[in-house]
N, C-alpha and C positions, 0 to 999 in steps of 0.2 A: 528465412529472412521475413521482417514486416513487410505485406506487399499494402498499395493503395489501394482501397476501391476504387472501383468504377464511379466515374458522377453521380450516374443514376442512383444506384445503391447509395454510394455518400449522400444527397442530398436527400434520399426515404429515412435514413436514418436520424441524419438531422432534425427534420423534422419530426420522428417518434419522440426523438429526447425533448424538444420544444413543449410536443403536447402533456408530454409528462410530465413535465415540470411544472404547466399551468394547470395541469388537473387537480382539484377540489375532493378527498383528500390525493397528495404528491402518487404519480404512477411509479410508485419505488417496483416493481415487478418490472415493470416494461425499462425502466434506468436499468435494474441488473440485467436484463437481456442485453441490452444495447451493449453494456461493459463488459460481457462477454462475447458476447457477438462477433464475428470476424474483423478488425481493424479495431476492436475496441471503443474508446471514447475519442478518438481522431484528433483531439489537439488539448494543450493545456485550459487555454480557453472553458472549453467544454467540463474538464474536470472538473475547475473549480466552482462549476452549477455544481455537476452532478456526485461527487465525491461524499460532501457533506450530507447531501439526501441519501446516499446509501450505508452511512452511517447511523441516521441520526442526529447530525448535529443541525441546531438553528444558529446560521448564519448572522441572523438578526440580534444576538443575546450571547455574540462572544464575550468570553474571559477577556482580560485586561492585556494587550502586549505585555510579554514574559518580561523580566529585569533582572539585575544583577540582585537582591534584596535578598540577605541573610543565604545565597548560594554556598556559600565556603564553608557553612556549618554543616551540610547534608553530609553523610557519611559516604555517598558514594560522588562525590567533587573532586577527588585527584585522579581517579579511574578517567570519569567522565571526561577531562580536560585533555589527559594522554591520547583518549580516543581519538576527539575531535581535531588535538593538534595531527592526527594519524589520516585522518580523513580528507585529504591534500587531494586525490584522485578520485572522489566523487563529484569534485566539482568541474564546471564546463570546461573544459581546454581552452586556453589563450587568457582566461581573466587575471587582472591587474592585481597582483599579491595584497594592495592595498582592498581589494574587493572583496576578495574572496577572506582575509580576518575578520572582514566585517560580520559576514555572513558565518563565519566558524564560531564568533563572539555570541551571534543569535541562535545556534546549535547548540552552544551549552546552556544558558538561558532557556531555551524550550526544554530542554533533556530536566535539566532539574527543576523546571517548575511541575511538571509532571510527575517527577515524582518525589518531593515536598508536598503537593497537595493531596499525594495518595501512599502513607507510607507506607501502606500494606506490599508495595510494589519494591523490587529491585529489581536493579540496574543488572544489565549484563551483556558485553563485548557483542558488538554487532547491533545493539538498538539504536545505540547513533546513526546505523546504516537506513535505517527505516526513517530516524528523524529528519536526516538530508533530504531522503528523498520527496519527502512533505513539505519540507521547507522550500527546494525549490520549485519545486510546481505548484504552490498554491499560499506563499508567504508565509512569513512569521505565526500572525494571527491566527491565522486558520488552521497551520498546519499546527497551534495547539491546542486547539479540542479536538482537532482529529485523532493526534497521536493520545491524546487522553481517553479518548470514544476506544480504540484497540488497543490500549493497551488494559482496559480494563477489558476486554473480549476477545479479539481475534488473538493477540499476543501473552493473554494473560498466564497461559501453564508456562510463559518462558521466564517468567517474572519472580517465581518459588523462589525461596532463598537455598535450596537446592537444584542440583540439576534434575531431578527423581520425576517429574511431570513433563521437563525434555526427553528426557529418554522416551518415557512413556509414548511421545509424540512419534519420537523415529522409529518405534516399534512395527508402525505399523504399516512401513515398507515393504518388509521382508514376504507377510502374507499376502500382499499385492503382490511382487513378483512372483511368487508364486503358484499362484491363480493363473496368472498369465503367461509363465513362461518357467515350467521345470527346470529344464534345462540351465537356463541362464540363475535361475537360486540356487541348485545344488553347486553350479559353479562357484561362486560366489563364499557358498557354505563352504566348498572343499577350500578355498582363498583363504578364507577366516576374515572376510574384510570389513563385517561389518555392517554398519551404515552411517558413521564416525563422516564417512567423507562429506554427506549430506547436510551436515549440523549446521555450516553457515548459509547453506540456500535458505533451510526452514527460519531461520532465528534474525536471519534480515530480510524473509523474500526476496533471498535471490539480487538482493541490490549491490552485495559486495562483490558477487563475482563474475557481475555479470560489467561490461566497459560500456555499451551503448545504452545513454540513456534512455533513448526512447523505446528499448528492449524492455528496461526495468519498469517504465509506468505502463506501458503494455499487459505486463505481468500486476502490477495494482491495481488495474481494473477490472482484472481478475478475479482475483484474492478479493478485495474488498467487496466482492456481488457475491463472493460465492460463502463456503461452510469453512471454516475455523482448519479441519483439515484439510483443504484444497490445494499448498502447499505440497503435503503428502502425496498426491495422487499424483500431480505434478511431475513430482520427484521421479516417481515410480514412472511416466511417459520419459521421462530423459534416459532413462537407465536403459528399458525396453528399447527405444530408441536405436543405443548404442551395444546392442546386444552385441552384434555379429563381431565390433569392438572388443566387447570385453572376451568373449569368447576365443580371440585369436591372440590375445594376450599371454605370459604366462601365468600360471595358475598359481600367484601365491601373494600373498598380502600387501605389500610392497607396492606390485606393479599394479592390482588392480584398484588399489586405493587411488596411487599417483593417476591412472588415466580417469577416472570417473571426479575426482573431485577436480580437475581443470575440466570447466564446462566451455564447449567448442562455443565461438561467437554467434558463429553461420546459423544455430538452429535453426529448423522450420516451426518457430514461434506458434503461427496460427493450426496448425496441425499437431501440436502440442497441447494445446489451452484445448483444442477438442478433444484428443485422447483424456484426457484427462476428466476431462467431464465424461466421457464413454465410461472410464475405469470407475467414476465414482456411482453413476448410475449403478454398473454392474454388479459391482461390488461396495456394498452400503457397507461404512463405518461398524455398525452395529456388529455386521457380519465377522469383520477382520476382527473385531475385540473377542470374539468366543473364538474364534480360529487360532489364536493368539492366547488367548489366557487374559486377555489385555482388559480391566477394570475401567471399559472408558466413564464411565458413572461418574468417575473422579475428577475428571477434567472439567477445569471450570469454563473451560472457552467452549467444549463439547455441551455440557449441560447447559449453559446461558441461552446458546446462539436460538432456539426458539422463541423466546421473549426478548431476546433481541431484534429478530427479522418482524416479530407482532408492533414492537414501540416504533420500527424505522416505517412500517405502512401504515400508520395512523399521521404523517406529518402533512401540514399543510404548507400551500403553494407559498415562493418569496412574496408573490403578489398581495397576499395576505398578513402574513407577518412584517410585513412593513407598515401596511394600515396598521394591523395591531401596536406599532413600534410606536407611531406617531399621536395614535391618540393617547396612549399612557404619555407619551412626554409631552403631550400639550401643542396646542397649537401656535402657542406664542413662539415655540422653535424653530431654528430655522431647519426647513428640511433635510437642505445640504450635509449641516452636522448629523445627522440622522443615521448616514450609510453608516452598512455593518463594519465595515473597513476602511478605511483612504485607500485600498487596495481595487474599489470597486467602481472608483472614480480613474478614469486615466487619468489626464492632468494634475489631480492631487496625487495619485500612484507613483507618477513620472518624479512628481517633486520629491517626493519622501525618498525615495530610492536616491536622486541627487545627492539628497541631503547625508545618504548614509554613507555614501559610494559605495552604493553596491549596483549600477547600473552596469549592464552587459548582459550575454545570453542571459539572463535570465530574468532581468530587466524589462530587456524588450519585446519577451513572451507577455509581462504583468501587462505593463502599460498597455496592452490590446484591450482588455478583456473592460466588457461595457456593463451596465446596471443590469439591464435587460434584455432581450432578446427580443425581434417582432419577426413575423414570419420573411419577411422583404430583407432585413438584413441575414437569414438563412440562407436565401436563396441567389443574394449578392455574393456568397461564399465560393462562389466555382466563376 
């Protein structure tokens, strides 16, 4: 289970992410420790600083809100629609059916503007799961240059118009288990089971099968600080995990698929997210592709992610790029109109969300969230 820190710790941490976010250029190293760190990024709030800096993206210079404009002609629009009308149980428990179309209406909108502006990319069953999860913790807007930011990167071998670069992905289980636990692979091998059970943790993070949400962005603040196969290693902590499980099972394809692919809710979350970084230290990517046979060279999320982590620590503070924002539009503006979003104003946030009905959980997480941060209101937090 996610435990809470301590004050003390909560409010050290707080304040790391503060300084790093005002450092001159962005402390994108000290954000991904933080987001890996024990508790994560501690509230939505926070994410929507830090999320976009561990990306890459500039807040200040979003895309346009997604629209409905020429959607029905992308080739992948009836898949996409069936998803989304499928995606009923990612949303909060208790919202107003009227609330929650609203917000399934601006899931398909994000889905296919992303990829309409990149048609190198396809659609494929379960990325709607990653869109939701964007959507609700950090709005429409934002969560589309987010999902644009990974899908050209962290997501991008899922995206092949084959599945030949997934496979490639879940290949690279099996030598992990291995490494770590004979026993528990040759079982597995003598099952014939696979690693088929795995395919929707890797291909949504984990968002489809897991019920508590605050489980799943726990797990994206993860993923998004860490390497492109983090997922994988992941995977491989649950399985280990559950060894002595599968082990008293019996031995044949059937059952060991059924217990392994229903993930227990209870895990120990935060002893998870550190085996997992243990596993990948131990055992570097590089290692498992020759152990394997496995061409990681090909992978485009593999090969990028270095010039990806070089362009996300060259960014500079919001503090700056809002000066920057202000003088290109002149100072005849008014500043007001300036924010990167109406999401970053409460009271205009509050309004829009009226305006949409889509106010409830997760409504009244936005409406928190303030321009900026000062060290006083950190420390008002406990």
């Amino acid at each position: 289970m996610l435990g809470e820190l301590p004050a003390s710790r909560r409010k050290r941490k707080l304040l790391l992410i503060h300084e790093a976010l005002r450092s001159d250029p962005v402390g994108v190293e000290a954000l991904r420790a933080a987001a890996v760190g024990a508790g994560g990024l501690l509230s939505e709030e926070i994410r929507r600083k830090v999320w976009p800096k561990l990306l890459g993206v500039d807040t200040y210079n979003l895309p346009p809100r997604p629209g409905k404009a020429t959607r029905q002609t992308h080739r992948d629009y009836g898949q996409v629609l069936l998803d989304v009308a499928r995606s009923t149980r990612r949303f909060p428990p208790g919202m107003r059916a009227e609330q929650r179309l609203v917000l399934q209406e601006q899931l398909a909108n994000l889905i296919l503007h992303v990829l309409r502006a990149h048609p190198e990319l396809h659609y494929y069953q379960g990325y709607h799961d990653i869109a939701v999860t964007l959507l609700l913790a950090v709005g429409e807007r934002l969560a589309a240059a987010l999902l644009e930011k990974l899908s050209a990167h962290h997501l991008r071998d899922f995206m092949d118009p084959t599945m030949d670069s997934t496979k490639h992905i879940l290949n690279y289980l099996m030598p992990l288990l291995q490494r770590e636990s004979s026993r528990l692979h040759d079982f597995m091998l003598r099952a014939e089971v696979g690693t088929i059970f795995a395919l929707s943790w890797l291909i949504t993070w984990y968002g489809h099968v897991l019920t508590n949400f605050h489980h799943t962005l726990r797990l994206y603040d993860f993923f998004l600080a860490s390497h492109p196969l983090m997922p994988v290693y992941f995977a491989a902590a649950v399985v280990l995990h559950r060894e002595e499980e599968v082990l008293a099972c019996a031995c044949d394809m059937p059952s060991v698929h059924q217990l392994l692919s229903r993930i227990p809710q209870d895990l120990p979350y935060e002893s998870l997210v550190a085996k997992a970084q243990e596993l990948f230290q131990r055992h570097p990517h590089a290692q498992l592709a020759r152990q394997a046979a496995l061409q990681h060279h090909k992978s485009i999320a593999i090969q990028s992610f270095g010039a990806f982590q070089q362009a996300a620590s060259r960014q500079r503070p919001d503090a700056v790029l809002r000066r920057q924002r202000l003088l290109r539009a002149g100072a005849e503006e008014d500043a007001g109109a300036l924010l990167p979003t109406a999401g970053h104003n409460p009271l205009v946030k509050a309004a829009v969300w009226g305006l949409s009905a889509t106010l409830g959980a997760v409504a009244l997480a936005v409406t928190h969230t303030a321009l900026d941060w000062a060290p006083e209101f950190l420390l008002q937090l406990f």
